[in-house]
Predicted model as a PDB file, atoms N, CA, C, CB and O in Angstrom, pLDDT in the B-factor column:
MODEL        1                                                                  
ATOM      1  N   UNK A   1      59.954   8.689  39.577  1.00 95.00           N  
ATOM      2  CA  UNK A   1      59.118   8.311  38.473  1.00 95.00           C  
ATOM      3  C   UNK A   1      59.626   9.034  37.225  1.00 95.00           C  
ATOM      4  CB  UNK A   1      57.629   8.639  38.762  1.00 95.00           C  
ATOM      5  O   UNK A   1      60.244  10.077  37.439  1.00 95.00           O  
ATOM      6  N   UNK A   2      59.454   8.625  35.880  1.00 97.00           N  
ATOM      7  CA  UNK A   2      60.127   8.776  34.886  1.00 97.00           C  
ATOM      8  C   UNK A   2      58.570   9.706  33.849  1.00 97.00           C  
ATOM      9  CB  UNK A   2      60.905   7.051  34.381  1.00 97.00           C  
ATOM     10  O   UNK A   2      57.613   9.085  33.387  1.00 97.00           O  
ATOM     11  N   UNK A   3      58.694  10.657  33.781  1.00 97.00           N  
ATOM     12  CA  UNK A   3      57.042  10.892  33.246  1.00 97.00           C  
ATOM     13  C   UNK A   3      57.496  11.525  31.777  1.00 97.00           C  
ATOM     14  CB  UNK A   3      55.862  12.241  34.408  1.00 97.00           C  
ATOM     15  O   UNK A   3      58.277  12.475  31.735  1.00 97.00           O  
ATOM     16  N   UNK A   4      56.962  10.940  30.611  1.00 97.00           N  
ATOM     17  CA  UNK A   4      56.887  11.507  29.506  1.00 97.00           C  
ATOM     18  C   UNK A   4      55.851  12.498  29.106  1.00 97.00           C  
ATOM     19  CB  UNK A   4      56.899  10.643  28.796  1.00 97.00           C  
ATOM     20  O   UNK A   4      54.650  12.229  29.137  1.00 97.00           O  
ATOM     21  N   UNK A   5      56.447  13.930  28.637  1.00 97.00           N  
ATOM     22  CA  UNK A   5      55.569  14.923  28.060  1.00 97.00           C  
ATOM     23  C   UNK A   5      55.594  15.430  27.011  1.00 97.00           C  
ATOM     24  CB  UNK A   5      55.493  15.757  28.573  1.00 97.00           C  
ATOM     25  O   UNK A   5      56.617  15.985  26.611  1.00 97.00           O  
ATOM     26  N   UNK A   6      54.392  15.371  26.236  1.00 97.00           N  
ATOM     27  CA  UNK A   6      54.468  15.504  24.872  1.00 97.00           C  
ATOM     28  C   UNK A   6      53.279  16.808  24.668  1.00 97.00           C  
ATOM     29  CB  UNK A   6      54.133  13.922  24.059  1.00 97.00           C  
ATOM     30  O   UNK A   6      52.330  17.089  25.399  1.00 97.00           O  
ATOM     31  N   UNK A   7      53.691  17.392  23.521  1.00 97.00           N  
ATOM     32  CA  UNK A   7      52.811  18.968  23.554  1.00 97.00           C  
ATOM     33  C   UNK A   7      52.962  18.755  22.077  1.00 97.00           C  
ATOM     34  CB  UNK A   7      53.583  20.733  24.400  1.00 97.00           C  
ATOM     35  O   UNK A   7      54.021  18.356  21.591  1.00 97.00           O  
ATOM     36  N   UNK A   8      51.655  19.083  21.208  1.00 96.00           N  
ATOM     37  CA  UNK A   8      52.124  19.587  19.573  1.00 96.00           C  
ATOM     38  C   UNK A   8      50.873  20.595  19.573  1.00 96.00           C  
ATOM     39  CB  UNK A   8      52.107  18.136  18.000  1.00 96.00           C  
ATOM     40  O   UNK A   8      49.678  20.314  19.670  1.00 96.00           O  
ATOM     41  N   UNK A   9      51.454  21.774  19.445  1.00 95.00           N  
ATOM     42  CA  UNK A   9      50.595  22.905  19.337  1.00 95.00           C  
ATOM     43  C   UNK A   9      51.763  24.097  18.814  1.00 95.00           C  
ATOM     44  CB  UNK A   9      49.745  23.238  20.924  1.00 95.00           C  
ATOM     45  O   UNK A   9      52.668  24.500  19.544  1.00 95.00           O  
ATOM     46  N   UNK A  10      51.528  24.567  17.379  1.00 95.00           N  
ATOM     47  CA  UNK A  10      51.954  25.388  16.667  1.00 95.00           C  
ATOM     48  C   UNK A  10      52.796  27.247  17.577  1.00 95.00           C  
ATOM     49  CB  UNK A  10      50.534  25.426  15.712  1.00 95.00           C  
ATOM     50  O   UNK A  10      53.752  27.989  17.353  1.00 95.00           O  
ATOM     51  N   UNK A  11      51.913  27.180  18.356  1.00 96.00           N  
ATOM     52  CA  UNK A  11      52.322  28.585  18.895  1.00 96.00           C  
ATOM     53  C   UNK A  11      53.507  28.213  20.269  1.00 96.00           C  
ATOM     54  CB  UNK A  11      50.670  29.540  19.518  1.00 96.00           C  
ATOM     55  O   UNK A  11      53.223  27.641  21.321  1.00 96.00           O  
ATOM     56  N   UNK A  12      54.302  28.523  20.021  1.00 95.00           N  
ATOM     57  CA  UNK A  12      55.067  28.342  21.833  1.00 95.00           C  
ATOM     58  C   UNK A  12      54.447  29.156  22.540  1.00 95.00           C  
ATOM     59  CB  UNK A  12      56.771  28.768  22.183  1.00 95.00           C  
ATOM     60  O   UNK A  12      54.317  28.743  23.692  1.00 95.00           O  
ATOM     61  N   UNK A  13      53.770  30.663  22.251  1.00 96.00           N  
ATOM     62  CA  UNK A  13      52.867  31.230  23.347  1.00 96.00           C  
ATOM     63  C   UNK A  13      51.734  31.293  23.765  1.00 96.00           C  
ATOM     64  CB  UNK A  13      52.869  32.022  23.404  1.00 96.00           C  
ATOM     65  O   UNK A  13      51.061  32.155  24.331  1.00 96.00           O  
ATOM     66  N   UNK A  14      51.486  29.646  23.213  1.00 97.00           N  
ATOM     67  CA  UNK A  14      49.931  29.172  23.277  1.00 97.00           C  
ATOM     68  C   UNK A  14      49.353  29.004  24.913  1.00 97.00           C  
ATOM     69  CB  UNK A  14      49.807  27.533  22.436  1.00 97.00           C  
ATOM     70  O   UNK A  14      50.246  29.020  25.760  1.00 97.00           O  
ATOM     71  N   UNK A  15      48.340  28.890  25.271  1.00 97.00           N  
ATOM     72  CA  UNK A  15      48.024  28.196  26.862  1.00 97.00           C  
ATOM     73  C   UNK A  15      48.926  27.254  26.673  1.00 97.00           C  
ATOM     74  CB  UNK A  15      46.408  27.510  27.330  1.00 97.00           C  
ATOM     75  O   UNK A  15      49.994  27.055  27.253  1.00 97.00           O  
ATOM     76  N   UNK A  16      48.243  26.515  25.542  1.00 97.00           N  
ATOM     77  CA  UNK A  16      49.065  24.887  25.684  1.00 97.00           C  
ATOM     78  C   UNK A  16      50.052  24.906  26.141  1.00 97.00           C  
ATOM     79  CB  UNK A  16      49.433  24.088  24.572  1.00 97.00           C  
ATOM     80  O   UNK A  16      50.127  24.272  27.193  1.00 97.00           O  
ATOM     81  N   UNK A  17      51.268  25.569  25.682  1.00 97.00           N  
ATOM     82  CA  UNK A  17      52.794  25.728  25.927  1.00 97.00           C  
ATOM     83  C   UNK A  17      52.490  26.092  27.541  1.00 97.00           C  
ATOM     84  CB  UNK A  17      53.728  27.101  24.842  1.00 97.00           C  
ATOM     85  O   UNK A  17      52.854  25.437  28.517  1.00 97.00           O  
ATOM     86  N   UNK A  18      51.927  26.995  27.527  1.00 98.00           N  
ATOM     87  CA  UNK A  18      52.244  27.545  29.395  1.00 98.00           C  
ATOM     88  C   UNK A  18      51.611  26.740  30.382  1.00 98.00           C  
ATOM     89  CB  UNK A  18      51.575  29.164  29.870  1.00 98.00           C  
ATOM     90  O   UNK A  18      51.696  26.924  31.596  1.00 98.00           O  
ATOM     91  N   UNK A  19      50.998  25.875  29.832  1.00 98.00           N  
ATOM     92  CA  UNK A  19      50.167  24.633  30.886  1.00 98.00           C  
ATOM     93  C   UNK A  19      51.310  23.455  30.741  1.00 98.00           C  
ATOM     94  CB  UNK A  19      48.249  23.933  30.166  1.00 98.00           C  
ATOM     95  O   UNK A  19      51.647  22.704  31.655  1.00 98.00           O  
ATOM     96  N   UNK A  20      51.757  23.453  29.598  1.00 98.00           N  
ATOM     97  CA  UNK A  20      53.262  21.933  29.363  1.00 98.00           C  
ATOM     98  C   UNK A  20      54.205  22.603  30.111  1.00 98.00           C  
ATOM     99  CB  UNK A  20      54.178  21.493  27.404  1.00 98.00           C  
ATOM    100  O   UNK A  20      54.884  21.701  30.602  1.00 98.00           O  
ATOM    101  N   UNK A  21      54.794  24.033  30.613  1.00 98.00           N  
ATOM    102  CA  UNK A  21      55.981  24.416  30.920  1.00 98.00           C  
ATOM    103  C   UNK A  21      55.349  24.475  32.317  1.00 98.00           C  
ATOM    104  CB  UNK A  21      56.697  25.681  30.158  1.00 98.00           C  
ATOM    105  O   UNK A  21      56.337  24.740  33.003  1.00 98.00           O  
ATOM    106  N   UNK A  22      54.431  24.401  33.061  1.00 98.00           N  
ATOM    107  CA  UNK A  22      53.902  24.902  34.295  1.00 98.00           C  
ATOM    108  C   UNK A  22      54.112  23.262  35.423  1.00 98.00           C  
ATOM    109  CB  UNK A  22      51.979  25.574  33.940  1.00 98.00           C  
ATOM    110  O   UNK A  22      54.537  23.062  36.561  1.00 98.00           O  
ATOM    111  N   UNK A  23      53.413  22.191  34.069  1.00 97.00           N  
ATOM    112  CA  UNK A  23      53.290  21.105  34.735  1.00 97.00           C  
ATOM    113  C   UNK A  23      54.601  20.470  34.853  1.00 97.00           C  
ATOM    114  CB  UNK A  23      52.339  20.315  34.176  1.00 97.00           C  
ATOM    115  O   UNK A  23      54.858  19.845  35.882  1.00 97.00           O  
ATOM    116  N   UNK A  24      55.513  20.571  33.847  1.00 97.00           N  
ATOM    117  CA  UNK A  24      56.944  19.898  33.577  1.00 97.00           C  
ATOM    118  C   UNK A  24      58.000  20.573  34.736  1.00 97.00           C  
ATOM    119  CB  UNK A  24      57.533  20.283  31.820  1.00 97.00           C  
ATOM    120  O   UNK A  24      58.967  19.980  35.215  1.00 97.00           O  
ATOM    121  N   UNK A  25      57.593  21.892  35.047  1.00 97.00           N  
ATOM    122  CA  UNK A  25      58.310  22.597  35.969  1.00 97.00           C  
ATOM    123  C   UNK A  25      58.173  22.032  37.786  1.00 97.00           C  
ATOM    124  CB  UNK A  25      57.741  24.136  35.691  1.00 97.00           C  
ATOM    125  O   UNK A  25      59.022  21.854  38.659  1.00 97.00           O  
ATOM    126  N   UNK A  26      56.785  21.898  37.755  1.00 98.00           N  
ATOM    127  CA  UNK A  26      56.532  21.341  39.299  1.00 98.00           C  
ATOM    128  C   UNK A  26      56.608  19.752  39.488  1.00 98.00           C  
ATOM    129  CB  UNK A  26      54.979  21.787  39.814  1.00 98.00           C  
ATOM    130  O   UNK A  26      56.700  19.270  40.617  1.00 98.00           O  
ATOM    131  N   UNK A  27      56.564  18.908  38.258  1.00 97.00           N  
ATOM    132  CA  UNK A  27      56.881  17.652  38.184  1.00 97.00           C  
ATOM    133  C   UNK A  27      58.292  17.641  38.475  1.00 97.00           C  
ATOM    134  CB  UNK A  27      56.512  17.059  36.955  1.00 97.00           C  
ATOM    135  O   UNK A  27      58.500  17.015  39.514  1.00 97.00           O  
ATOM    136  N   UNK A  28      59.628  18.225  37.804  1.00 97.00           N  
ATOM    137  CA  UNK A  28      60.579  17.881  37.432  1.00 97.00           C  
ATOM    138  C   UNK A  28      61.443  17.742  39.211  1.00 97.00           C  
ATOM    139  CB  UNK A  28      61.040  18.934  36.163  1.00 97.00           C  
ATOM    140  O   UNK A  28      62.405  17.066  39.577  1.00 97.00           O  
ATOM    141  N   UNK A  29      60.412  18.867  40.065  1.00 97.00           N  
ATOM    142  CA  UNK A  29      61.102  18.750  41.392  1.00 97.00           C  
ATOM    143  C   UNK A  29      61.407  17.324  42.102  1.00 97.00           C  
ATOM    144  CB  UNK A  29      60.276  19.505  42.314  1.00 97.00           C  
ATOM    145  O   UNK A  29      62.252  17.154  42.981  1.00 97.00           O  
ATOM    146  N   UNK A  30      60.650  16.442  41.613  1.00 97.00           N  
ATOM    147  CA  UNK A  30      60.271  15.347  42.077  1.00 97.00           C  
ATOM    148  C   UNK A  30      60.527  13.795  41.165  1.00 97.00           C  
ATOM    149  CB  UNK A  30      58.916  15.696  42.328  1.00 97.00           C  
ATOM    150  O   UNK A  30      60.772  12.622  41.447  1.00 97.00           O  
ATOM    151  N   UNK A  31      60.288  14.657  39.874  1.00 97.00           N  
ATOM    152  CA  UNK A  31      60.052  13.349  38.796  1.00 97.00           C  
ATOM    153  C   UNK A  31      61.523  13.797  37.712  1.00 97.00           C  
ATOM    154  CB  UNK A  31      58.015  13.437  37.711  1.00 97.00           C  
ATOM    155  O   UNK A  31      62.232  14.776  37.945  1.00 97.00           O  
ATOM    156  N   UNK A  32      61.727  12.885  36.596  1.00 97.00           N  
ATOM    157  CA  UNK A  32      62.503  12.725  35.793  1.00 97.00           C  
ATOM    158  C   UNK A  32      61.265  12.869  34.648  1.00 97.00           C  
ATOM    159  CB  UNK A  32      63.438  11.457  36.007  1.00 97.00           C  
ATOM    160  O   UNK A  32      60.259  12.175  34.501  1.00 97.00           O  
ATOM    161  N   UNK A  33      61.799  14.190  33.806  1.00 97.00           N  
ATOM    162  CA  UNK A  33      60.937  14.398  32.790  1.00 97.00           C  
ATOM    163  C   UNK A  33      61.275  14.115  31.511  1.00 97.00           C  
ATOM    164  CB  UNK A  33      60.586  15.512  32.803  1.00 97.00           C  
ATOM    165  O   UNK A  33      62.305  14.760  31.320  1.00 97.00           O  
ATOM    166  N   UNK A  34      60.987  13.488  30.472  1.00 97.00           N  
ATOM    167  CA  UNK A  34      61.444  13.494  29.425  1.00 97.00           C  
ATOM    168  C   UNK A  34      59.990  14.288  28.264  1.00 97.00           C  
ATOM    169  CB  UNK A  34      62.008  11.871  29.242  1.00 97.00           C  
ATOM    170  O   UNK A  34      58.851  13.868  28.063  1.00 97.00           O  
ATOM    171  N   UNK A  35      60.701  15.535  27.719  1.00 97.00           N  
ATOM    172  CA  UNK A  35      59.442  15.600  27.166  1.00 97.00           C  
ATOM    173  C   UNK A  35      59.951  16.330  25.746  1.00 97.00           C  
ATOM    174  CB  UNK A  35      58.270  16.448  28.174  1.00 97.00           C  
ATOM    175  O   UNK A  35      61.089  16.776  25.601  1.00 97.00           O  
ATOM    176  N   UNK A  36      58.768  16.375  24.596  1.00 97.00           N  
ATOM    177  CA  UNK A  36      59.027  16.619  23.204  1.00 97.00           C  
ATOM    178  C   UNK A  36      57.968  17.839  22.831  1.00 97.00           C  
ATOM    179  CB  UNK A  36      58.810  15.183  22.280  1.00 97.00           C  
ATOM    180  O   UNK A  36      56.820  17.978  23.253  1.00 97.00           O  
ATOM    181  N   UNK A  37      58.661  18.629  21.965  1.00 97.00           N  
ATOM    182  CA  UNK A  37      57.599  19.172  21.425  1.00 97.00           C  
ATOM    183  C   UNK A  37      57.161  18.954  19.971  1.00 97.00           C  
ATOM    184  CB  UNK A  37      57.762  20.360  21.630  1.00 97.00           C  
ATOM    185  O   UNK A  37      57.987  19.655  19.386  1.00 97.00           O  
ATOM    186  N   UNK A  38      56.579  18.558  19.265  1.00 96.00           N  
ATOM    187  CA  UNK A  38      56.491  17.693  17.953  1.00 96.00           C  
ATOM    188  C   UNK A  38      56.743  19.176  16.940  1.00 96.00           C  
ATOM    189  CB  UNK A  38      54.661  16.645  17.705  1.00 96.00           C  
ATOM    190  O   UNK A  38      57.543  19.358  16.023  1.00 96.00           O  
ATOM    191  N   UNK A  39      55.656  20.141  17.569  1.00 96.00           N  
ATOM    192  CA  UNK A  39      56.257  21.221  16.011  1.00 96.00           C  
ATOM    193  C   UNK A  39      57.503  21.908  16.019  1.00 96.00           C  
ATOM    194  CB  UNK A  39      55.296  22.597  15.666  1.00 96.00           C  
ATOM    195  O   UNK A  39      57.842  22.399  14.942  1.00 96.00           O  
ATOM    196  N   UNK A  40      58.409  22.079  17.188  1.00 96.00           N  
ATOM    197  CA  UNK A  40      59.161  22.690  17.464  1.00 96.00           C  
ATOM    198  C   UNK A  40      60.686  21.498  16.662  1.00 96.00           C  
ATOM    199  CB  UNK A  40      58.859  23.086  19.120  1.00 96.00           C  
ATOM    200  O   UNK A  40      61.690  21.798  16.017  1.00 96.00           O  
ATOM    201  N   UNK A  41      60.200  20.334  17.082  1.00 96.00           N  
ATOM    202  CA  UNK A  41      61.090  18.758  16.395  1.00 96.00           C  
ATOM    203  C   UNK A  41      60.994  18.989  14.705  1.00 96.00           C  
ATOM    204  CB  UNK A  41      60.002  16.823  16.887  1.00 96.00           C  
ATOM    205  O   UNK A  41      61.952  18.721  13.978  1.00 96.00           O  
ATOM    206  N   UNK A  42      59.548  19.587  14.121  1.00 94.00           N  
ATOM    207  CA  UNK A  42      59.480  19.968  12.960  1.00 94.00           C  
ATOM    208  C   UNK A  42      58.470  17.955  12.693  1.00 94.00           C  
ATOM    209  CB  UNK A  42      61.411  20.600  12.141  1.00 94.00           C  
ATOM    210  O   UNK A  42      57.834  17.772  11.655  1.00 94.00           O  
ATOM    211  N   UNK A  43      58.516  17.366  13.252  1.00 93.00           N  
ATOM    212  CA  UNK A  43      57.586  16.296  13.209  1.00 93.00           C  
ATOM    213  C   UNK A  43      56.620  16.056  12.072  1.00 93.00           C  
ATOM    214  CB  UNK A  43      56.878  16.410  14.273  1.00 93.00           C  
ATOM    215  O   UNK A  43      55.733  16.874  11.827  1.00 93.00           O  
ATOM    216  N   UNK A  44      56.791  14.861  11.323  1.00 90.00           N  
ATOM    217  CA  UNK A  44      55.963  14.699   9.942  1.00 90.00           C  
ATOM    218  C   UNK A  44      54.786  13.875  10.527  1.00 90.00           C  
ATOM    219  CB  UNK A  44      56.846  13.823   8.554  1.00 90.00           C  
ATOM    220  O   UNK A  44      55.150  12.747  10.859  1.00 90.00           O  
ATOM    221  N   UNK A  45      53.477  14.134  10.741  1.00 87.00           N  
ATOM    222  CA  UNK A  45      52.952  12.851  11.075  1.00 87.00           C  
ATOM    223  C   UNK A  45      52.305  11.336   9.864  1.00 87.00           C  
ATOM    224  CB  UNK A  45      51.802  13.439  11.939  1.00 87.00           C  
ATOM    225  O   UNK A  45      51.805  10.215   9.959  1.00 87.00           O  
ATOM    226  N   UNK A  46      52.759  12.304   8.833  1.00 88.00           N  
ATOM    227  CA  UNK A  46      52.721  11.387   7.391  1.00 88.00           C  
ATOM    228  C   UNK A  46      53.357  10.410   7.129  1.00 88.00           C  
ATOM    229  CB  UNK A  46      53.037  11.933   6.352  1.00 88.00           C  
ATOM    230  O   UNK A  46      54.562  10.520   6.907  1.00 88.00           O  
ATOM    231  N   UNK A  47      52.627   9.006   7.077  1.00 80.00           N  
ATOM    232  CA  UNK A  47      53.788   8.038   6.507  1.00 80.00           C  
ATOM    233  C   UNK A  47      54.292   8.544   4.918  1.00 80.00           C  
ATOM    234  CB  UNK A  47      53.112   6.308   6.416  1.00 80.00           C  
ATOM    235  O   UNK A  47      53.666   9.116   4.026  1.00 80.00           O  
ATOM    236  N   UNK A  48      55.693   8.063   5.001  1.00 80.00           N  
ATOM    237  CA  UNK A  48      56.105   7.921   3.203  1.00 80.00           C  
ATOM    238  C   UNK A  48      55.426   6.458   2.843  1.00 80.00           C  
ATOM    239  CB  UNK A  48      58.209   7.833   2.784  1.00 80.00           C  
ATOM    240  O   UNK A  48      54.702   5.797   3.588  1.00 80.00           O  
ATOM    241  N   UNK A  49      55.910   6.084   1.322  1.00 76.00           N  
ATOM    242  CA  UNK A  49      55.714   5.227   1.014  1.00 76.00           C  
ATOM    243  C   UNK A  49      56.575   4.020   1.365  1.00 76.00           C  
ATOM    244  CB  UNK A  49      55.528   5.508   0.081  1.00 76.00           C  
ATOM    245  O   UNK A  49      56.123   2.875   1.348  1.00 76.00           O  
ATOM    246  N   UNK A  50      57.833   4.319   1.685  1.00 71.00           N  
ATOM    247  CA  UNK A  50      58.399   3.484   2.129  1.00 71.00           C  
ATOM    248  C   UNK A  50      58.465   3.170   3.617  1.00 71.00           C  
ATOM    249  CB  UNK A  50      59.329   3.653   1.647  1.00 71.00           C  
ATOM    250  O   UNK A  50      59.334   2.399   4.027  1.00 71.00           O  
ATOM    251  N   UNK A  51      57.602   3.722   4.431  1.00 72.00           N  
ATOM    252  CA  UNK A  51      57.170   3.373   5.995  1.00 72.00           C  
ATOM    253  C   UNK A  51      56.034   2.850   6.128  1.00 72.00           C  
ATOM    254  CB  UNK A  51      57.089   4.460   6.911  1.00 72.00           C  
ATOM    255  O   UNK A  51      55.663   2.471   7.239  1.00 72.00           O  
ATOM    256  N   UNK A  52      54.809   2.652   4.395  1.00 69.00           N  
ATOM    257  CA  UNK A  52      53.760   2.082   4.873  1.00 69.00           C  
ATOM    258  C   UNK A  52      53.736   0.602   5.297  1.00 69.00           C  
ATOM    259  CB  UNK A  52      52.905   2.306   4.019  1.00 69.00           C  
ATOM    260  O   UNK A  52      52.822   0.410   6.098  1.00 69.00           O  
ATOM    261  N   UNK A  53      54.577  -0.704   4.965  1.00 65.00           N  
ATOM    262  CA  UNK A  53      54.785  -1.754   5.129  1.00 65.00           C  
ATOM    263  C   UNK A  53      56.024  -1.759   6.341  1.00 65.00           C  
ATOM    264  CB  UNK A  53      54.974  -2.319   3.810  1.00 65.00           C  
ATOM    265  O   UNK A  53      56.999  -1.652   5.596  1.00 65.00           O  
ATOM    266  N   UNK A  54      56.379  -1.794   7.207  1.00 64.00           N  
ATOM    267  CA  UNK A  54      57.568  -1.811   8.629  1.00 64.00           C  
ATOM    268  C   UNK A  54      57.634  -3.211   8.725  1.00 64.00           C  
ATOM    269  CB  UNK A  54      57.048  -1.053  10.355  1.00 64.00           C  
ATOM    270  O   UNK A  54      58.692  -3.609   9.213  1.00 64.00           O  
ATOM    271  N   UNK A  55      56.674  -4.240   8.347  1.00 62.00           N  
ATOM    272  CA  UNK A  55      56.897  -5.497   8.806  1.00 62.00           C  
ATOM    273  C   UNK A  55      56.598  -6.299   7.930  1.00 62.00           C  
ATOM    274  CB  UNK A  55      56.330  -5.812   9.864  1.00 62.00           C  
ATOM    275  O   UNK A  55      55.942  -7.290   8.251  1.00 62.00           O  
ATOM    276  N   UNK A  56      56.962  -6.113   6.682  1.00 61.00           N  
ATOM    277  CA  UNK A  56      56.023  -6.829   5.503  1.00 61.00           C  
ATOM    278  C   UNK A  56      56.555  -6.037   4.496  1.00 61.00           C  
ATOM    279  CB  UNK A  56      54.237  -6.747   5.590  1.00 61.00           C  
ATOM    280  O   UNK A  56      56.689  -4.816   4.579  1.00 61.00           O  
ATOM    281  N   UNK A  57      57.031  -7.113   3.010  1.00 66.00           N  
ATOM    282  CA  UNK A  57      57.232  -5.893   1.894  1.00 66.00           C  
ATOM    283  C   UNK A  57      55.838  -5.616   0.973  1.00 66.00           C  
ATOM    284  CB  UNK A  57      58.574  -6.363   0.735  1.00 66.00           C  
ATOM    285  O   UNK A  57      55.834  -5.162  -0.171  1.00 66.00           O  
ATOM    286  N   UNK A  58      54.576  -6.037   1.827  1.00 69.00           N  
ATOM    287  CA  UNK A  58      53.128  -5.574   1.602  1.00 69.00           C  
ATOM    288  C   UNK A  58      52.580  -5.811   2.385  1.00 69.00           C  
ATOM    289  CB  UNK A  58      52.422  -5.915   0.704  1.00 69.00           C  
ATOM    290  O   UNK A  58      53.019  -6.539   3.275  1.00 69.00           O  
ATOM    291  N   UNK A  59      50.839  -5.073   2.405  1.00 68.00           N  
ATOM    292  CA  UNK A  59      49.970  -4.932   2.916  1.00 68.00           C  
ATOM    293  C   UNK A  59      49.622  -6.852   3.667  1.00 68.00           C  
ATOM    294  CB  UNK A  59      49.032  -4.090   1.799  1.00 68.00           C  
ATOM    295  O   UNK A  59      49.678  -7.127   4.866  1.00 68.00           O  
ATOM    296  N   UNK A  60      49.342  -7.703   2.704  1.00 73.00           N  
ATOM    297  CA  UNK A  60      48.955  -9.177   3.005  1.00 73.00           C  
ATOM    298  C   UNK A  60      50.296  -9.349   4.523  1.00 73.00           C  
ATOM    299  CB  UNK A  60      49.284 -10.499   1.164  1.00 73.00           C  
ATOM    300  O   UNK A  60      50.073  -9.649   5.695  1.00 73.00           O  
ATOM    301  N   UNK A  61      51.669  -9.002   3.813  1.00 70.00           N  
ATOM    302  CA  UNK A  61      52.705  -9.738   4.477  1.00 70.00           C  
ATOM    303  C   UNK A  61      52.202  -8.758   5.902  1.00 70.00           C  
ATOM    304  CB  UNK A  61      54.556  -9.632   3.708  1.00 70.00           C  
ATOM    305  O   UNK A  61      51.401  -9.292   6.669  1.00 70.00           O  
ATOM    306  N   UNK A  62      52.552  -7.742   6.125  1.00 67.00           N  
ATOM    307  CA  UNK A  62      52.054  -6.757   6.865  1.00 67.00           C  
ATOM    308  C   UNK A  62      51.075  -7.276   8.218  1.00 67.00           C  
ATOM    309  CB  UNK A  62      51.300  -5.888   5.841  1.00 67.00           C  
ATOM    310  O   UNK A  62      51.315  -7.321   9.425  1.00 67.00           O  
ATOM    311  N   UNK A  63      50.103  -7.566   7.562  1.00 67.00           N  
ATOM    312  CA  UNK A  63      48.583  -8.362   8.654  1.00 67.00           C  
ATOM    313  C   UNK A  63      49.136 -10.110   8.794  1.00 67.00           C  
ATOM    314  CB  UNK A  63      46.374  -8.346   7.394  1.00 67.00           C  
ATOM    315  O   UNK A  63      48.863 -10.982   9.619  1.00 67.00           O  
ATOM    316  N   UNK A  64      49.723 -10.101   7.981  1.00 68.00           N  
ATOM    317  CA  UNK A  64      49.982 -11.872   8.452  1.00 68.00           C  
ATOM    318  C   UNK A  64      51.417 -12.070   9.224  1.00 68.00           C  
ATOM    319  CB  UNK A  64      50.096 -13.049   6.851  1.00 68.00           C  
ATOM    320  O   UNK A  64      51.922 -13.189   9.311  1.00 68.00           O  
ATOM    321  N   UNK A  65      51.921 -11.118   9.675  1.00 65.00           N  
ATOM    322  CA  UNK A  65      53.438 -11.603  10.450  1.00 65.00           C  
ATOM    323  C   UNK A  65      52.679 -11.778  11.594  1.00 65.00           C  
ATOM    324  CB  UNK A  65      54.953 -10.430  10.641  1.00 65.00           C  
ATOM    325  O   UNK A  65      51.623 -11.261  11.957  1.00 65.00           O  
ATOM    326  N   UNK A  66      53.404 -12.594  12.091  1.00 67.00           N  
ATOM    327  CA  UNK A  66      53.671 -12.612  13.969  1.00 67.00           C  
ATOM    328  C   UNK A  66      54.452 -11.842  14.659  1.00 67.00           C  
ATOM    329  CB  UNK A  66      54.250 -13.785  14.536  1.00 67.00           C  
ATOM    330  O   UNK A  66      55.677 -11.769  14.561  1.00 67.00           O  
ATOM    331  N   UNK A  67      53.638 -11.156  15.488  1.00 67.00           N  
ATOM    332  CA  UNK A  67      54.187 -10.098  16.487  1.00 67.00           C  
ATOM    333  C   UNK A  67      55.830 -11.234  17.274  1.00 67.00           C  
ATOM    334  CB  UNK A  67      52.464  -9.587  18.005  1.00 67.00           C  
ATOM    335  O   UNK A  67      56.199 -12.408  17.247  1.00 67.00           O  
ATOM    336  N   UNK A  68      56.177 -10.267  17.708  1.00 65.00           N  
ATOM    337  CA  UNK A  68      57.845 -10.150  18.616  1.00 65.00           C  
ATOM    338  C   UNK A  68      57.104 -10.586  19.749  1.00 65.00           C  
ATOM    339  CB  UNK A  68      58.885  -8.354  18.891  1.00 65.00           C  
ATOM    340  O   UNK A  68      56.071 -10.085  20.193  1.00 65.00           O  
ATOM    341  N   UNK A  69      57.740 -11.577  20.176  1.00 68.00           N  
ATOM    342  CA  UNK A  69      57.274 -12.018  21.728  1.00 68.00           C  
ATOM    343  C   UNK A  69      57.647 -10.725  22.864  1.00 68.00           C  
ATOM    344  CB  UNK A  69      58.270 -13.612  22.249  1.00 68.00           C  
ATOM    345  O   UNK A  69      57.361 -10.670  24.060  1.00 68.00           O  
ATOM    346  N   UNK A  70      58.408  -9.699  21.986  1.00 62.00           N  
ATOM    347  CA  UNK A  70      58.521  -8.936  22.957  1.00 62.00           C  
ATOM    348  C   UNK A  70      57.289  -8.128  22.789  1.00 62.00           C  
ATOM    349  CB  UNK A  70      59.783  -8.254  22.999  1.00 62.00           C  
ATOM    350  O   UNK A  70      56.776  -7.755  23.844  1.00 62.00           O  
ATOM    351  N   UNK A  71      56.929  -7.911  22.107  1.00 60.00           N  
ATOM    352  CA  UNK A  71      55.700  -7.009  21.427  1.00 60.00           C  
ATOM    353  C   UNK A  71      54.288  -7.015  22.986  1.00 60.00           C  
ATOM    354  CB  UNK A  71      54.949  -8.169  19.452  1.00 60.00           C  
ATOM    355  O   UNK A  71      53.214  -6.430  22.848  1.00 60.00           O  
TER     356      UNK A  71                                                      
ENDMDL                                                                          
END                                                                             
């Protein structure tokens, strides 16, 4: 099994961290881990202005596309 782990908590010597390194450690015997740490990545969770439209060069175009049949 392929298990994604994701942690965003400011301290690496937080619980948090030692509960993500505890579980990723006894998973990994078994599983394929892929995991991130968002503050450690330095991670923006802010759109810019130029990421608020991804599918549309506005808001209207934006809500009126049709999803990707892969979607």
């Amino acid at each position: 099994m392929h298990i994604f782990s994701l942690i965003a908590h400011p301290r690496a010597d937080s619980f948090c961290h030692a509960m993500s390194d505890r579980a990723r450690r006894k998973l990994a015997v078994e599983h394929q881990i892929t995991h991130h740490d968002l503050y450690a990545e330095g991670f923006d969770p802010c759109l810019t202005a130029s990421e608020a439209y991804t599918s549309g060069s506005s808001q209207r175009a934006s809500v009126s596309s049709t999803l990707s049949p892969m979607v």
